[in-house]
N, C-alpha and C positions, 0 to 999 in steps of 0.2 A: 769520300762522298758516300760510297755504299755503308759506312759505321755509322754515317749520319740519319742515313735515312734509317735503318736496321733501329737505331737509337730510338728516332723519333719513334717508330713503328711501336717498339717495347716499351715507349712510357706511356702511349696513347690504350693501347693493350691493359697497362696496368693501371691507367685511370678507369678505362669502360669499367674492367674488373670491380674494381673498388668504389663506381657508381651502384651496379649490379648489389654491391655487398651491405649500400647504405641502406636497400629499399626496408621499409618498413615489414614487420612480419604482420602473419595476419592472425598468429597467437597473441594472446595478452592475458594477463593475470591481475587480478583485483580482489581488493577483501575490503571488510568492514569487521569492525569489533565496536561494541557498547555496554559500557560497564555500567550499573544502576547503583543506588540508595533509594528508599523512598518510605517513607512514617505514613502511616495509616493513622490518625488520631480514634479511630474505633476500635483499634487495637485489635485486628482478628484474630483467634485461639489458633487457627492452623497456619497465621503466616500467610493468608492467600487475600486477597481484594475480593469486593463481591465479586460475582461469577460473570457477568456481562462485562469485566476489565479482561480485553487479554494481552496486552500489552504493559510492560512496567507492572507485573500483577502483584510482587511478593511485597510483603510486609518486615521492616525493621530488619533486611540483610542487603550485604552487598552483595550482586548475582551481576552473569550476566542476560543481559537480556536477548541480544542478536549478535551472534557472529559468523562469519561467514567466511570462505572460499572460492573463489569464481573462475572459469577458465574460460575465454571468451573465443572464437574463431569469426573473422569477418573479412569478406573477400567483396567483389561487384556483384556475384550474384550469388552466394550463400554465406549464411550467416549461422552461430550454432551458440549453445552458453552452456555452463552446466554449475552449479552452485551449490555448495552441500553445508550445512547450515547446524547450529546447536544454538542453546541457550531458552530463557523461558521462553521467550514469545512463541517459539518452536514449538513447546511443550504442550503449550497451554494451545493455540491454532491448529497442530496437526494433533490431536486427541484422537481423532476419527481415521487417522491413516495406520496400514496396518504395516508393517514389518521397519524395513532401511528408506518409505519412502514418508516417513516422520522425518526423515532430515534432509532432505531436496528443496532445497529452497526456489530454486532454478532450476530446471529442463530443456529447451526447447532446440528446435533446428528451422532453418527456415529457408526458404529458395525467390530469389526474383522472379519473377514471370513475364516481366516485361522487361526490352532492353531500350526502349524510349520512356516508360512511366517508369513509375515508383511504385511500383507494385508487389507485395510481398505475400506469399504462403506462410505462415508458420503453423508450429503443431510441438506439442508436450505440455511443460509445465510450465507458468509465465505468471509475472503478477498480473493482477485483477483490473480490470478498463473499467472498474467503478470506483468512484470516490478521487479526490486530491492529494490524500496523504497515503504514504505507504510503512513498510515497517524499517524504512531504512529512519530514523529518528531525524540523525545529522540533517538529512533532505526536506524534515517537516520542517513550519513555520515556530509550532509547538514541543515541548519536550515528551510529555505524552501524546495519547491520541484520542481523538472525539469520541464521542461514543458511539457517533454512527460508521465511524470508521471502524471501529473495535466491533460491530455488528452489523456489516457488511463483507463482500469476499477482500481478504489480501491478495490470494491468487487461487488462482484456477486451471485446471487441464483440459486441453481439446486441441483444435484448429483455429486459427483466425486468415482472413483476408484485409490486408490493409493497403489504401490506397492515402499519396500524401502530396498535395500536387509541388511544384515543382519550384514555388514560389514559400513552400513552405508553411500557406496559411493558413490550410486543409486539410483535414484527415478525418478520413472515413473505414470501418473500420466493420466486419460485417464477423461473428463468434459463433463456433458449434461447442456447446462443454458439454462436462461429464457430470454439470449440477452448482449449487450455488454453495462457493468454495470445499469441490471434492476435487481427489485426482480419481479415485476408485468410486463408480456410481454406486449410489445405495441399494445392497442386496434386495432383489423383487420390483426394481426399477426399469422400463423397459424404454424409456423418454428420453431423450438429450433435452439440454438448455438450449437455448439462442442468447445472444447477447450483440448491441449494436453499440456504437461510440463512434459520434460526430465533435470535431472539434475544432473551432474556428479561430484563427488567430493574427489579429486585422494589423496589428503591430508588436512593438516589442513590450507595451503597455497593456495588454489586454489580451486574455485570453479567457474565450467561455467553452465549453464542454456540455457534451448530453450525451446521457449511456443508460444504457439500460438493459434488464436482465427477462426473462419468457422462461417460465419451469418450473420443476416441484424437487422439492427434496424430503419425499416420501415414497414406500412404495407404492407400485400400482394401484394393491388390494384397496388402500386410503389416500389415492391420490388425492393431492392440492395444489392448486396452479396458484401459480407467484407470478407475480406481476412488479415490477421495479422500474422505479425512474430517479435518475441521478443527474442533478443540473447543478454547475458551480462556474463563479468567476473570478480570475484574479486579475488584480488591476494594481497599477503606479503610478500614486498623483503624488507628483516631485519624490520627496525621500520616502511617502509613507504605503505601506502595500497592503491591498487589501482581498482579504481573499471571501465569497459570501457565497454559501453553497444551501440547496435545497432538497430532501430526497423524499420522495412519497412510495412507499410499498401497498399492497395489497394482495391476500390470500383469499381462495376461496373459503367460506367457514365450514363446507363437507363437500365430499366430493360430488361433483354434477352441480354443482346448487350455481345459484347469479350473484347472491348474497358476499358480499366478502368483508373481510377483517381489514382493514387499512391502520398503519401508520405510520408516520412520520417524524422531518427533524429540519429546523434551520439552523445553518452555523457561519459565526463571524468570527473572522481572526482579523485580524491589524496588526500590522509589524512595521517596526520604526527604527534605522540605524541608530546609534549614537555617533559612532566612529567608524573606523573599517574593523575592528577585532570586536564590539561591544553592539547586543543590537538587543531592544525590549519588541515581548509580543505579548497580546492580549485577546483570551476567549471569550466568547460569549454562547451556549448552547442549550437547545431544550429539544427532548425527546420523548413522545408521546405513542407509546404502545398499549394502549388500552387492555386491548384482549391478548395479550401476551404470545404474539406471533413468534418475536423473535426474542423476547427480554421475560419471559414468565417470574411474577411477583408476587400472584396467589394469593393477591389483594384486591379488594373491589375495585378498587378503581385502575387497576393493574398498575403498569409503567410508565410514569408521566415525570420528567425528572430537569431540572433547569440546570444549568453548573456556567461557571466561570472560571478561568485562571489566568496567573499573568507569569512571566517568565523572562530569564535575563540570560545572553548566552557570550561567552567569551570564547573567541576564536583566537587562539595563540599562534597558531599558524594555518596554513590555509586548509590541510587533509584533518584538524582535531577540532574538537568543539566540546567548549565544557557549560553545562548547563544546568539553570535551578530555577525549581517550578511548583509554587503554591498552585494549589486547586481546591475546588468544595463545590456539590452539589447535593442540590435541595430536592425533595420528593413529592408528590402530594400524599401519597399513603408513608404506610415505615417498612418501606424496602431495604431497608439497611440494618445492620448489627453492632450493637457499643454492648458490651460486657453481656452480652447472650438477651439482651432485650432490643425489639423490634424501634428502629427512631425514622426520623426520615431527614435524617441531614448525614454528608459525608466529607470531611475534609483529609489530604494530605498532601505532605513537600518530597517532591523527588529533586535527587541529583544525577546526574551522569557527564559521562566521559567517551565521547565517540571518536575513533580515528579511521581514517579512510587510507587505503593503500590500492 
């Protein structure tokens, strides 16, 4: 009787144990890799995209574009990432960063602060609360990126406060940065950014978003205040998705003054399965920066540029995705370059190959 229960006792023991051993860790490891092609039909001398590309920028080579490393910790009340990153998009996006922090892709740490809301601290380096696409490709709807995504922040350093309620349909979202995409503020800057994002999401069909940016990214001596607003919605009527975003900027045009530089951009995407591995998407975009805030053309009539593309993506399995993507945009001035003379038309096809782990 006593071996019985002894018995019972040690396999009851060795199940707790072995409960105990199944719990989930709260490390985790993930990465992305994206492999590019992409023909420039203007054929650039240096191999590079005009300068406002920074995404998929190289001309007539396989490269890669984004890849990454990620090590994740998340627990009920803290949370932490850290991501170290190579490739062009890197190259071309952190230009302005100075030493080992050109390859941080990812940063941050973050703490609950409430043990009934959903309330989060964070602080380091995080992507950007502006815009719908980011640089993970695989996650866009398209294989490159708009051009006001490509002229917007990816990401940014500071603090955030986010609140998400509890139903999930809400989130609000309150930003301190260090500028509009810095990690390091601009030398003789004495300012921080703000930054807000509201984000409403009434069902599994619809979600709209509004974010917006408060700052300068200059220094004191010639400060300019920036003003940004970011509104977009994605929507699923039966199989087909439609995503329609709007963003209006404006800068001051000297410092002090009321006067300002505005511009702007609308953009449509539509995306349509075919199957479960085969699925087509379609652009539609035009972006209009006159007095060359953020796109300088040092053409009368500055920046003003239409584009379309359309793209077809094969999912072989559920972590890769192989993709190919006609594009071309039109100008009103000749902001572009075909054999060292000035045009205002730009076409090219990219390919890639992303996998997710």
């Amino acid at each position: 009787m006593k071996r019985a229960v002894v018995g019972a006792f040690l396999i009851a023991s060795l199940q707790s144990f072995g409960q105990e051993e199944q719990k989930p860790s709260p490390f985790s490891v993930s990465g992305y890799v994206e492999a590019y092609y992409s023909y420039d039909f203007n054929k650039p001398e240096n191999n590079t995209k005009p300068g406002f590309m920074y995404s998929h920028n190289r001309h007539n080579e396989f490269n890669l574009n984004l890849g990454f490393i990620k090590g994740s910790y998340n627990t009920e009340r803290v949370r932490a990432n850290l991501a170290l990153a190579a490739g062009t998009y890197m190259n071309a996006n952190y230009a302005a960063e100075p030493g080992v922090l050109k390859n941080i892709y990812e940063a941050n740490a973050g703490v609950k602060l409430s043990k009934k809301q959903n309330l989060w601290l964070d602080a380091g380096i995080f992507t950007s609360h502006i815009g719908f696409e980011s640089a993970i490709s695989k996650d866009c709807w398209t294989l490159t990126r708009s051009i006001v995504a490509d002229n917007s922040p990816y990401y940014e350093s500071g603090a955030k406060l986010t609140w998400t309620s509890a139903d999930s349909k809400w989130l609000l979202s309150g930003l301190v940065l260090n500028g509009w995409q810095r990690i390091n503020r601009v030398d003789g800057n004495s300012l921080m950014s703000f930054g807000t994002q509201v984000q409403f999401k009434p069902s599994d069909k619809a979600l709209l978003n509004y974010s917006t940016f408060i700052g300068t990214d200059k220094p004191d001596s010639v400060r300019l205040m920036r003003y940004y607003h970011n509104l977009y919605g994605i929507f699923t009527a039966g199989k087909l998705g439609i995503t329609a975003g709007f963003d209006l900027g404006s800068e001051q045009k000297e410092k002090g003054s009321s006067n300002m530089n505005v511009w702007y951009t609308p953009v449509l995407i539509l995306r349509y399965p075919l199957s479960e591995k085969w699925t087509i998407a379609a652009r539609g975009e035009y972006y209009k920066d006159e007095k060359g805030v953020i796109i300088a053309s040092g053409t009368e009539n500055g920046f003003q540029a239409a584009g379309y593309s359309v793209n077809i993506d094969y999912a072989p399995v559920s972590n890769a995705l192989i993709r190919l993507e006609a594009r071309s945009l039109k100008s009103r001035d000749n902001v572009f370059t075909k054999q060292l003379q000035p045009t205002d038309a730009n076409t090219m096809v990219t390919a890639s190959i992303a996998v997710s782990f």
